[in-house]
VOBA-1610 file (N, C-alpha, C; in pm, whole numbers, padded with zeros to 5 digits, always signed):
BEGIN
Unk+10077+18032+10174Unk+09940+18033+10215Unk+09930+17962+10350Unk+09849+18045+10425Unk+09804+17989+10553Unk+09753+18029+10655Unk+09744+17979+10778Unk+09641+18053+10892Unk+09719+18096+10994Unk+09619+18208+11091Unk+09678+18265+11202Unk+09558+18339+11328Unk+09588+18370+11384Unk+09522+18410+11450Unk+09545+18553+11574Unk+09492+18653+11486Unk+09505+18808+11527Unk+09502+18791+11735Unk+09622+18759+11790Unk+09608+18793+11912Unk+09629+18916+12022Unk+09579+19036+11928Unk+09646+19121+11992Unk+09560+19237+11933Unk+09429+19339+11928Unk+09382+19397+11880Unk+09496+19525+11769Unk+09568+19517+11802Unk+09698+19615+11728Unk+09690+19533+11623Unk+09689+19433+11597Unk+09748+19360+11490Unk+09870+19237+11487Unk+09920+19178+11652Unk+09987+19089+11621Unk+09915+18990+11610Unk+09951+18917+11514Unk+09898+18761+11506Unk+10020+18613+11549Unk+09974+18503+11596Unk+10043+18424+11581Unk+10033+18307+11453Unk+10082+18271+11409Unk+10109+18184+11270Unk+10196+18086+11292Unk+10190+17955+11167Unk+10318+17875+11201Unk+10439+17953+11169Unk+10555+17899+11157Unk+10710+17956+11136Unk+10690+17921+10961Unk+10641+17790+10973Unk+10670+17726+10797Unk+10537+17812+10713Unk+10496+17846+10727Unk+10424+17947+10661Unk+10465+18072+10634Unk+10574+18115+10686Unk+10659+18283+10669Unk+10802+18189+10634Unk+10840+18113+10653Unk+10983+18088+10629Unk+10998+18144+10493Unk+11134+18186+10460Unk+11169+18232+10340Unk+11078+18307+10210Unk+10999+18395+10342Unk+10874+18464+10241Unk+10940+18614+10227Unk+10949+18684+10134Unk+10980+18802+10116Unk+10886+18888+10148Unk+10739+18899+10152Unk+10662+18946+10128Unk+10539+18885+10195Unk+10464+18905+10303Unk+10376+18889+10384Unk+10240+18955+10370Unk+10143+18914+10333Unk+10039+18969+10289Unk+09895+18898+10424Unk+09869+18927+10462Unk+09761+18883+10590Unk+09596+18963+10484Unk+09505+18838+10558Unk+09386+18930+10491Unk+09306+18863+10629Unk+09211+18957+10719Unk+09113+18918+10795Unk+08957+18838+10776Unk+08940+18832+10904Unk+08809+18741+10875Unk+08687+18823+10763Unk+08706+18990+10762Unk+08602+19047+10677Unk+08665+19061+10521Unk+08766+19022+10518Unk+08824+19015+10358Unk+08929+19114+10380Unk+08909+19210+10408Unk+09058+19312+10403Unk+09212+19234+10417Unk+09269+19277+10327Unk+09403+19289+10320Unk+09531+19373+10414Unk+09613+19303+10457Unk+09726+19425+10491Unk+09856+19378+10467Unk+09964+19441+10489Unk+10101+19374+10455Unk+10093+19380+10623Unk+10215+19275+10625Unk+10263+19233+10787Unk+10453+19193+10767Unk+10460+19191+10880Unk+10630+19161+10895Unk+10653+19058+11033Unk+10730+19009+10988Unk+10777+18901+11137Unk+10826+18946+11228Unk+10777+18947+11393Unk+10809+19025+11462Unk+10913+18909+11568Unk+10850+18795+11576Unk+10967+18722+11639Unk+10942+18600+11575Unk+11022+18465+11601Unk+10964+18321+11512Unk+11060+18232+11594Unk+10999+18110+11594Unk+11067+17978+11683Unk+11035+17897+11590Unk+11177+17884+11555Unk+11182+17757+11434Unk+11127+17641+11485Unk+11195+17602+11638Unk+11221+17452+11657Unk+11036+17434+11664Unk+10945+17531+11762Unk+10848+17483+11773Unk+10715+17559+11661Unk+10797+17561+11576Unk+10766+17585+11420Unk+10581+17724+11483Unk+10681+17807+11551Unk+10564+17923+11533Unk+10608+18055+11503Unk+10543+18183+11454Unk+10570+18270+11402Unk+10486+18422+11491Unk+10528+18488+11511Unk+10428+18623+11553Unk+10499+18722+11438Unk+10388+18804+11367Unk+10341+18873+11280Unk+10316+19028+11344Unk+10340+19089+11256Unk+10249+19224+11319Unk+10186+19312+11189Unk+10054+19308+11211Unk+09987+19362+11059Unk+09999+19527+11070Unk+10022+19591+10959Unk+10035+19731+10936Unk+09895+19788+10977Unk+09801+19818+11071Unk+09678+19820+11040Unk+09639+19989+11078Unk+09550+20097+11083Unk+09535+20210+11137Unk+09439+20155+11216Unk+09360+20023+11205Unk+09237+20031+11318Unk+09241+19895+11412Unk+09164+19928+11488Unk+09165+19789+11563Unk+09130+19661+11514Unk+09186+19564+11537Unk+09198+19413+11464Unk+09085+19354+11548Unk+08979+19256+11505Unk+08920+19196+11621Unk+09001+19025+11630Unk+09016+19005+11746Unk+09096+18948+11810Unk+09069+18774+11829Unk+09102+18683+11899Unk+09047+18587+11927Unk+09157+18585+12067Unk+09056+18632+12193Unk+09060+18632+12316Unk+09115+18497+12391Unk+09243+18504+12479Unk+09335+18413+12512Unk+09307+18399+12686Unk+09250+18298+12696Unk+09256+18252+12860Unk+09365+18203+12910Unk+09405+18273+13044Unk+09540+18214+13120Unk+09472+18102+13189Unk+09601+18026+13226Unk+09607+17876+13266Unk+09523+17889+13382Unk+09417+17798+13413Unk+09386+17770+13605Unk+09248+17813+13566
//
């Protein structure tokens, strides 16, 4: 169990690492309740984060990322 945050209208999210570590089975549910399965698309142990990518057919709504400056 745990949190993430859909950065990518496709469906990647970022998450911690210790929240997917040694999970067989990835289940994501959004802010409106829906469910989807997801898979680990890359993960950095040391700085314990995770990117996800949810199975989705529609667009994810997002939480919009400002560059530095």
């Amino acid at each position: 169990l745990g949190t993430g945050v859909v950065i990518d209208p496709r469906g990647y999210v970022i998450t911690n690492y210790h929240v997917v570590e040694d999970v067989s089975e990835i289940e994501a549910r959004v802010s409106d309740g829906e469910r989807f399965s997801a898979r680990i698309i890359a993960e950095d142990r040391r700085n314990d984060l995770a990117v996800l990518k949810i199975a989705s057919n529609r667009t994810l709504p997002l939480l919009p990322l400002r560059g530095a400056g």
